[in-house]
Steps between C-alpha positions, in 0.01 A plus 500: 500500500853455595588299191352721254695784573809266515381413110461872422821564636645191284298527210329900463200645497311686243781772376727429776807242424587174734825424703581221187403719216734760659760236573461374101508836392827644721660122395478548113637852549765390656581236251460741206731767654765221568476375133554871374782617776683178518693554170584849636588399848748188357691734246571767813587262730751324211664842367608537888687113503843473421641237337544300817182522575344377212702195467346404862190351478451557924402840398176607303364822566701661708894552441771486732591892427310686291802574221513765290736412243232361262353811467865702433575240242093537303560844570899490307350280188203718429620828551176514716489947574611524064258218413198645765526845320449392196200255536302756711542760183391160266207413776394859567526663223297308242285444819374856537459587100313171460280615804382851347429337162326246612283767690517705205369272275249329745314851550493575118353137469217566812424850454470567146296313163644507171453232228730185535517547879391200497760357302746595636401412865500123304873595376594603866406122612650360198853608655432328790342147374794473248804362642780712544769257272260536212640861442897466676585471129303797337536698770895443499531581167307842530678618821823381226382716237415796769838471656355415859723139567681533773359774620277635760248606219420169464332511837376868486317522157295210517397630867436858396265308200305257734702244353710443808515157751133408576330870393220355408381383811605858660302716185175229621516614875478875397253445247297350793631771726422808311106311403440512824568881592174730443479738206352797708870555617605520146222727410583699789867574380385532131284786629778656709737490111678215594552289183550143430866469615449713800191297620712193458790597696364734774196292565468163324877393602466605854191293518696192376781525748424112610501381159826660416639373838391147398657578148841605625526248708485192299659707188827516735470136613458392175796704360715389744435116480504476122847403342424350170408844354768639702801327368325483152461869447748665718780300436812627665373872552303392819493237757255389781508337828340180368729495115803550786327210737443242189923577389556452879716179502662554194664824611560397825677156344701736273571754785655263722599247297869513636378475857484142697392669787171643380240238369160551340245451782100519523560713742654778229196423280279559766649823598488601121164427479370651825693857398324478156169533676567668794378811339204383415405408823616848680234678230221212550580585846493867503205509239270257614260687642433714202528178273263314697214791466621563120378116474214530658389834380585454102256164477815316359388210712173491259217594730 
């Protein structure tokens, strides 16, 4: 008797989980969260190392004083409060219009038939399974013609046309969002005089709050990360955290050329690097409650 509950303690029973298969379970957590945070832990502990401490190779983690001037130097060469302005208004901005007509066009696409809906629900995943560089070149030379290189417009028409970063997967997840909601509520409000527009903002939208939670969310992440289109539509009118982090040497080089006593260090980079996505983590951090339900409740995890 005494052994078998030692092997249900060890091993389970029925619904209830063993000592080892908790021990396996807590041990490949533990590994996966120290593959994802070590990257994140190394470049904070290096932007705090001075010079002296990174030519030491006694010291790993943990520096001898936690020095700032990495940070006052990342912060010189990028013009970090200038540069932060402007990529929240090229991250936000596109962000929220791409978010309404995404939701705009998803409810026209699940609430209403009309002939070639069908079509052009085929058309809407045609943007998405052709690769982006196929059109660079087209697309450049219309936004020529149009007058939107280097310019913000660049950004804002395509999102206010569902043409923006990655709207097709956003204009999908209302689609499936607005299916889902039942048409007595609609027939309720058509009966009360509300029209089309009026059912879709006061009740359709409201309904879809975790969908366009989801949707802002990885429009802003997305908008911030992405340099290519950055630097190859906005040119010199705006600049971003990451453009500024990939010219981060160079300026620093051509900054300080003239002085011996400052030398280009990893722990500069690191520092450069860590303030680049330090605001990304305070809103992961401040929204990840509501982005955690927004996942779960818009279905984007395909249940």
């Amino acid at each position: 008797m005494t052994s078998l509950k030692i092997k249900r303690a060890l091993l389970g029973a029925k619904n209830q989980d063993g000592l080892v298969m908790k021990l396996i379970m807590y041990l490949a957590l533990v590994g996966m969260g120290f593959v994802f945070l070590y990257p994140l832990l190394y470049m904070i502990a290096i932007s705090f190392m001075s010079l002296g401490d990174l030519v030491n190779h006694a010291i790993v983690w943990l520096p001898t004083s936690f020095y700032l001037g990495n940070y006052e130097h990342a912060i010189q060469v990028m013009g970090f409060a200038r540069t932060l302005g402007e990529t929240l208004i090229v991250s936000a901005t596109p962000s929220v219009l791409q978010t309404l007509a995404a939701a705009f066009i998803g409810y026209g696409l699940a609430r209403f038939d009309f002939r070639g809906k069908r079509l052009i629900l085929v058309l809407v995943l045609l943007t998405f399974v052709v690769p982006p560089q196929v059109l660079l070149i087209p697309r450049h030379i219309l936004f020529n013609q149009l007058g939107f290189i280097h310019n913000i417009r660049a950004y804002l028409w395509p999102a206010v046309t569902g043409q923006g970063l990655n709207s097709t997967i956003f204009i999908l997840i209302f689609y499936q969002t607005f299916r889902t909601l039942p048409k007595s509520l609609e027939e309720a409000a058509q009966l009360d005089g509300s029209g089309h527009f009026g059912i879709f903002a006061r009740i359709a939208l409201p309904l879809a709050v975790p969908a366009m939670i989801v949707s802002l969310l990885f429009s802003f992440v997305w908008y911030w990360n992405e340099t290519f289109m950055a630097a190859f539509y906005l040119g010199d009118s705006f600049t971003t955290l990451p453009l500024e982090l990939a010219r981060f040497i160079a300026l620093f080089n051509q900054m300080h050329s003239g002085d011996n006593d400052i030398n280009i260090n990893e722990g500069i980079e690191m520092a450069g690097t860590f303030l680049t996505i330090l605001p990304l983590l305070v809103i992961f951090f401040v929204c990840q409650r509501w982005f955690v339900e927004g996942v779960d409740k818009s279905g984007i995890t395909g249940e």
